[in-house]
VOPAGU-2260 file (C-alpha; in pm, 1 decimal, decimal comma):
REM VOPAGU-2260
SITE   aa  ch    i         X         Y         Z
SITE  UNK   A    0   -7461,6    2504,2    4968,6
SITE  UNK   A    1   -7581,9    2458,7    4577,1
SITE  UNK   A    2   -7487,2    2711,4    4317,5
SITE  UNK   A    3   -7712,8    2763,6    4000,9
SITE  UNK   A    4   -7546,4    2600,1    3761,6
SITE  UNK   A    5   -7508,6    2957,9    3559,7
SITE  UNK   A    6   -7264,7    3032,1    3829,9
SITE  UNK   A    7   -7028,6    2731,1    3770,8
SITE  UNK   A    8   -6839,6    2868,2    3464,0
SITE  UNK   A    9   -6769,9    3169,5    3656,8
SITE  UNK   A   10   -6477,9    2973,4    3843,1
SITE  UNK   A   11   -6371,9    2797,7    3618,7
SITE  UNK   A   12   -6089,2    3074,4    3524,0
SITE  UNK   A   13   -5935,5    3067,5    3894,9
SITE  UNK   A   14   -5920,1    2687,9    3884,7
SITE  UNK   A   15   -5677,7    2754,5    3540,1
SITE  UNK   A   16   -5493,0    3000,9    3781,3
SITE  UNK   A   17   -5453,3    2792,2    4057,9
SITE  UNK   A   18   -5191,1    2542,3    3849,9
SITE  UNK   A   19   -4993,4    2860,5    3790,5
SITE  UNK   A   20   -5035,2    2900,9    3402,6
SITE  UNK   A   21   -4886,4    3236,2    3264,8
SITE  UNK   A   22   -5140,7    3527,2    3207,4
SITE  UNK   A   23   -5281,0    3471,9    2852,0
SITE  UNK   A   24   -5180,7    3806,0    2703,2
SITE  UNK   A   25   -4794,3    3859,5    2602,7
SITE  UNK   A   26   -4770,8    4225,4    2589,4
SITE  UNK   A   27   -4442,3    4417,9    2534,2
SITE  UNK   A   28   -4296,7    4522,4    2784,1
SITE  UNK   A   29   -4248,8    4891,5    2877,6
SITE  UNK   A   30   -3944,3    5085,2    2756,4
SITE  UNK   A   31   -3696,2    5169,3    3050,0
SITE  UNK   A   32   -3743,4    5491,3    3019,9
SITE  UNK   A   33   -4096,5    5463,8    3072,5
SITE  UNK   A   34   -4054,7    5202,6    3372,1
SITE  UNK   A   35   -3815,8    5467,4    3557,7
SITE  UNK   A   36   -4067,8    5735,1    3465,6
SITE  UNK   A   37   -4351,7    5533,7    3646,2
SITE  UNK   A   38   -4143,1    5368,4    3950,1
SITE  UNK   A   39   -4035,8    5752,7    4012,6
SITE  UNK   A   40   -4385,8    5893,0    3992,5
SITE  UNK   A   41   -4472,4    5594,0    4197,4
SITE  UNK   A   42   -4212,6    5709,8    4463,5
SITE  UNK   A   43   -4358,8    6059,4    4443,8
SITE  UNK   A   44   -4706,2    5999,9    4510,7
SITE  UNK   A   45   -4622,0    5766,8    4816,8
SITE  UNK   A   46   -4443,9    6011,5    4979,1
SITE  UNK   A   47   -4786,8    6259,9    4892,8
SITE  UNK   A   48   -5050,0    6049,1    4953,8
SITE  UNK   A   49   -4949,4    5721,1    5175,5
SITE  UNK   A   50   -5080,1    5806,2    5568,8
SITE  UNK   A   51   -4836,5    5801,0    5823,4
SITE  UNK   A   52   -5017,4    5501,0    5956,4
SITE  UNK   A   53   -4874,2    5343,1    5643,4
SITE  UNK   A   54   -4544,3    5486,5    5615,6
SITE  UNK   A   55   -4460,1    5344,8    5983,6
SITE  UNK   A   56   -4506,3    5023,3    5831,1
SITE  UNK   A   57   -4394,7    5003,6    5531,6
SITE  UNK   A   58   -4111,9    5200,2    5335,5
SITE  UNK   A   59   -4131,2    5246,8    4939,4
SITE  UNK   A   60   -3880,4    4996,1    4803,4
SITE  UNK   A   61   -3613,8    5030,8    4558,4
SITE  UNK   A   62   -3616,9    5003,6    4201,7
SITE  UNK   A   63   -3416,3    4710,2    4255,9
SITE  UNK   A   64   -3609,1    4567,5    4489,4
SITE  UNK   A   65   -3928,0    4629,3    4302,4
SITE  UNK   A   66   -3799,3    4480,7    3974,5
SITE  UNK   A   67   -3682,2    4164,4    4170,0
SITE  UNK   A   68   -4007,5    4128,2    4316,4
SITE  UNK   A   69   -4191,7    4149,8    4053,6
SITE  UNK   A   70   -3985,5    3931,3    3782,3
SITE  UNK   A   71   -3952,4    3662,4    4074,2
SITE  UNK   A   72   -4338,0    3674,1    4118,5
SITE  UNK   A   73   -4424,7    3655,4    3764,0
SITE  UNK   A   74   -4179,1    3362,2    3725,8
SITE  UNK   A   75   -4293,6    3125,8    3999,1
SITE  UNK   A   76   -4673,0    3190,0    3916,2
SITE  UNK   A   77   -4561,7    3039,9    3575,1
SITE  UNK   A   78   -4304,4    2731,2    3670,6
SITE  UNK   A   79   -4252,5    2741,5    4051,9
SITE  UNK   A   80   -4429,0    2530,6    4329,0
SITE  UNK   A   81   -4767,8    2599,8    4495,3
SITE  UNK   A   82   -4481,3    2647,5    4816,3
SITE  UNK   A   83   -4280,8    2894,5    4653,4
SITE  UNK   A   84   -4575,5    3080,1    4540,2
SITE  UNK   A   85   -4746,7    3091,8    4879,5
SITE  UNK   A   86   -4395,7    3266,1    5043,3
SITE  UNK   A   87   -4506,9    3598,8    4893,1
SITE  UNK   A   88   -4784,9    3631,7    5079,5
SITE  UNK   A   89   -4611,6    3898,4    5295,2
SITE  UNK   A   90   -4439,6    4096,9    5033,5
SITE  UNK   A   91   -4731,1    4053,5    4760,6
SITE  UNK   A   92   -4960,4    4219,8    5025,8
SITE  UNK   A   93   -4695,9    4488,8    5116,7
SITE  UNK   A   94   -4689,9    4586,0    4781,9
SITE  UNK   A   95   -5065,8    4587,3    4766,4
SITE  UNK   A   96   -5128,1    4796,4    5048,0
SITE  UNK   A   97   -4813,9    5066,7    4922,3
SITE  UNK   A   98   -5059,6    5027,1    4544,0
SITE  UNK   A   99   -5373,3    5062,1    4752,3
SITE  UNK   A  100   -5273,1    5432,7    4874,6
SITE  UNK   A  101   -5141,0    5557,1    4562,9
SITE  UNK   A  102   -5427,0    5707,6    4361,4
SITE  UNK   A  103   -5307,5    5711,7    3985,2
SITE  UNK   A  104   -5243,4    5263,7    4034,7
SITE  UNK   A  105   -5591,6    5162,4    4113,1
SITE  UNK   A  106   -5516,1    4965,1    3778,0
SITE  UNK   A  107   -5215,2    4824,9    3889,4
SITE  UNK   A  108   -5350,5    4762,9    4241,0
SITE  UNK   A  109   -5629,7    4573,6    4035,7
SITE  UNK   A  110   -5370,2    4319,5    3888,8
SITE  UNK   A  111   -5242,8    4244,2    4181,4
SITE  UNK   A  112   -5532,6    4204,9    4404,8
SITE  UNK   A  113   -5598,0    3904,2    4166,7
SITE  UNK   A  114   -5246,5    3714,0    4171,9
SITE  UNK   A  115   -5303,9    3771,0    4549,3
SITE  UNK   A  116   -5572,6    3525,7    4519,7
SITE  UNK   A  117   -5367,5    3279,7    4378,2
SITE  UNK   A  118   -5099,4    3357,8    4640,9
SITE  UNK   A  119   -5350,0    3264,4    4900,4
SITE  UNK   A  120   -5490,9    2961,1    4795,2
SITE  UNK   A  121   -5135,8    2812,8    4686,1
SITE  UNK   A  122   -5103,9    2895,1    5072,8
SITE  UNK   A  123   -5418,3    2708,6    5137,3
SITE  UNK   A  124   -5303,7    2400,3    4965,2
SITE  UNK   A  125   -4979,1    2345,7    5127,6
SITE  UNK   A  126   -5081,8    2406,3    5464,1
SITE  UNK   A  127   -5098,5    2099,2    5709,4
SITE  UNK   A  128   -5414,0    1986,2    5810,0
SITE  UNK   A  129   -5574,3    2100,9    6089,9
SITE  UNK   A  130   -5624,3    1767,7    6350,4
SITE  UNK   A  131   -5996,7    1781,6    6455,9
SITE  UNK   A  132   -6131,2    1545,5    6780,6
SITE  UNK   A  133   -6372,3    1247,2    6617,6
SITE  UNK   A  134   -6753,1    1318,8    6696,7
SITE  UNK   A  135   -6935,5    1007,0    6847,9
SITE  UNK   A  136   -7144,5     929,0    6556,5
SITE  UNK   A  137   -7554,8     973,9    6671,1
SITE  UNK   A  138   -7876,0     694,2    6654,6
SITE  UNK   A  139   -7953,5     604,0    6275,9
SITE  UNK   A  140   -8271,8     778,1    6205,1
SITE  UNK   A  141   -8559,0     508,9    6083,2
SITE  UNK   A  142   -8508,5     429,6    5712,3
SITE  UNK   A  143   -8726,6     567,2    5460,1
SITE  UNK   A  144   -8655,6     685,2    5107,9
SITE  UNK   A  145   -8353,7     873,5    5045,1
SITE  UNK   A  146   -8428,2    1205,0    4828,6
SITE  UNK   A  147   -8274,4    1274,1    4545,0
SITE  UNK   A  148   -7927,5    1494,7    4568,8
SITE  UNK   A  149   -7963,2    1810,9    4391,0
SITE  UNK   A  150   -7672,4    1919,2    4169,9
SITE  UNK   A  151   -7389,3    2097,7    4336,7
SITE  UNK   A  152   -7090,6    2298,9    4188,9
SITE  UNK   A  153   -6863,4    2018,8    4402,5
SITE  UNK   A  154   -6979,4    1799,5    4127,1
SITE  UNK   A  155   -6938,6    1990,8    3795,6
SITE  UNK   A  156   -6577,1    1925,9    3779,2
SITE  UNK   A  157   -6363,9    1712,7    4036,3
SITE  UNK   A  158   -6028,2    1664,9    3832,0
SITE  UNK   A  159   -6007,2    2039,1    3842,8
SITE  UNK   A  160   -5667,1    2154,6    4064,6
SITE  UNK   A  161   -5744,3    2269,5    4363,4
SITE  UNK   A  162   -6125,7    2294,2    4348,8
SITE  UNK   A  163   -6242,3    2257,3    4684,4
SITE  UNK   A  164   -6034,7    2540,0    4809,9
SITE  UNK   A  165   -6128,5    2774,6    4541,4
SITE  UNK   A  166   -6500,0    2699,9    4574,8
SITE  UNK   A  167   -6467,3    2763,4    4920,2
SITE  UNK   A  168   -6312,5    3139,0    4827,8
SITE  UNK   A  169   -6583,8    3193,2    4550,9
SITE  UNK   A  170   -6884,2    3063,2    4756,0
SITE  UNK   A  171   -6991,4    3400,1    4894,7
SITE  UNK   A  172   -6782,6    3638,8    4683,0
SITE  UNK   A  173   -7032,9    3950,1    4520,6
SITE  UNK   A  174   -6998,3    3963,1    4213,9
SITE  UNK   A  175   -6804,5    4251,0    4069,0
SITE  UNK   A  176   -6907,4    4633,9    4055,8
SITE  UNK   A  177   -6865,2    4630,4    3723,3
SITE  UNK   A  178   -6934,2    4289,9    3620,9
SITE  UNK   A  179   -7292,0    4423,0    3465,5
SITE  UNK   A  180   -7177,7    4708,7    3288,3
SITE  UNK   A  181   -6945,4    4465,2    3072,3
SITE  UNK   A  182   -7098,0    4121,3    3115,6
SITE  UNK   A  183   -7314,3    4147,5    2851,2
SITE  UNK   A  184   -7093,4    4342,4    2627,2
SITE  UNK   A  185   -6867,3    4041,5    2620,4
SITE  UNK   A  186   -7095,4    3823,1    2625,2
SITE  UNK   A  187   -7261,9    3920,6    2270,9
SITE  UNK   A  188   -6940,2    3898,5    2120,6
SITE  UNK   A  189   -6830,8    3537,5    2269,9
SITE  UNK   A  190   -7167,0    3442,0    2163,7
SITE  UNK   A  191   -7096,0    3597,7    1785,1
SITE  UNK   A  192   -6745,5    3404,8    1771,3
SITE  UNK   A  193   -6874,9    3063,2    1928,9
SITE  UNK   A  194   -6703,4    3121,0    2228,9
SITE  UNK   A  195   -6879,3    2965,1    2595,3
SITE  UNK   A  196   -7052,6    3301,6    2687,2
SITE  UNK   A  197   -7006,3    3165,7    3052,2
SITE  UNK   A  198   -6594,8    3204,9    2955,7
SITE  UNK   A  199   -6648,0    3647,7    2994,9
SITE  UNK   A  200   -6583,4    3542,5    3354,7
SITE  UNK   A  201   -6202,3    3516,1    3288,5
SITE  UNK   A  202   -6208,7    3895,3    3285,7
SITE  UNK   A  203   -6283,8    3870,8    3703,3
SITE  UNK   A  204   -5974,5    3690,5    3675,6
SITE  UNK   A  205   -5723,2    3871,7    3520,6
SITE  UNK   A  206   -5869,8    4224,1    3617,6
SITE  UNK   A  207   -6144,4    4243,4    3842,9
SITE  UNK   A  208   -6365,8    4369,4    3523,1
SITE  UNK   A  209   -6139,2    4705,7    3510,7
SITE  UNK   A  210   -6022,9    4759,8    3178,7
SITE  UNK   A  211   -5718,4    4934,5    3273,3
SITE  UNK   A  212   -5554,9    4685,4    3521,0
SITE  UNK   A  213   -5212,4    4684,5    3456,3
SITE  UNK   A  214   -4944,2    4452,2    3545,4
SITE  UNK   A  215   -4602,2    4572,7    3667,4
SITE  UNK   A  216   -4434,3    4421,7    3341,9
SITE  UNK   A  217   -4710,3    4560,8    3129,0
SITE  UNK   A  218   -4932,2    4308,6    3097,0
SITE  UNK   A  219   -5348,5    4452,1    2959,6
């Protein structure tokens, strides 16, 4: 399957994710006060909202345990392996589904719906191939002239990490509910600074085009 080339760009910011590179923003990071005010609201609202279905499963973890997991998450995505980053799976979409039932961290839920995607391709990559049984190959048809290929995505870029895999994630992905409410916002003013207009994609990225998405260390 072809993409139109105006699509291309618009992957181009997971490829940059997939060799683990640190989010681009350095934000400061939240007080401790205001960390134990949030964890403990956190707690609060779980034990409000979360269905029982949900509460069988999983239990709300410690602060310790929550600051471990996420300073051990943020570290490999930035210098471990594509291995090491694939063992959170489980625990990344734990904490995603505890996120998921909480209704003041959409934002946060946001942020980590994305490194999820990382998680999962990292996965992807190290996994052993799959041994398939050789097809007898069938009659040559008669020769005549072979038609021109048409462009492909596969061909934009093949010293990109990872691309086949993430192509394969992207191929059939809508595009974002919001992506047209900001797209062209962004846009204008990439455009304005001589920035790749295509390059507003990185907000899919890092936030799913919600403004708000938080990370756990208080990353914007």
């Amino acid at each position: 399957m072809n993409f139109p080339s105006s699509n291309i760009l618009r992957l181009a910011p997971l490829f940059a994710a997939a060799t683990l590179c640190a989010d681009p923003a350095t934000p400061a990071k939240p007080s401790s006060t205001e960390a134990d005010e949030l964890f403990a609201r956190g707690q609060t609202l779980f034990d409000a909202y979360a269905p029982p279905e949900i509460k069988q499963q999983f239990e709300f973890p410690s602060r310790a345990e929550w600051d471990a997991f996420v300073a051990k998450l943020e570290k490999t995505r930035k210098t471990g392996s594509l291995a090491e980053l694939a063992a959170y799976e489980p625990q990344a979409k734990a904490a995603l589904t505890i996120l998921r039932t909480l209704p003041e961290y959409k934002n946060y839920a946001d942020w980590l719906s994305e490194r999820i995607d990382e998680i999962e391709v990292a996965k992807e990559a190290v996994a052993p191939p799959v041994a398939t049984v050789p097809v007898p190959p069938s009659p040559a048809p008669a020769p005549g002239p072979a038609p021109a290929p048409p462009p492909s995505v596969e061909s934009a870029a093949p010293d990109i990490p990872l691309y086949d895999l993430w192509v394969g994630r992207m191929r059939d992905r809508p595009r974002p509910g919001r992506a047209d409410e900001f797209l062209p916002k962004i846009q204008k003013v990439f455009v304005a600074e001589g920035v790749p207009a295509e390059l507003a994609w990185l907000a899919e990225t890092e936030s799913m085009f919600n403004p708000e998405a938080r990370s756990p260390v208080g990353a914007s």
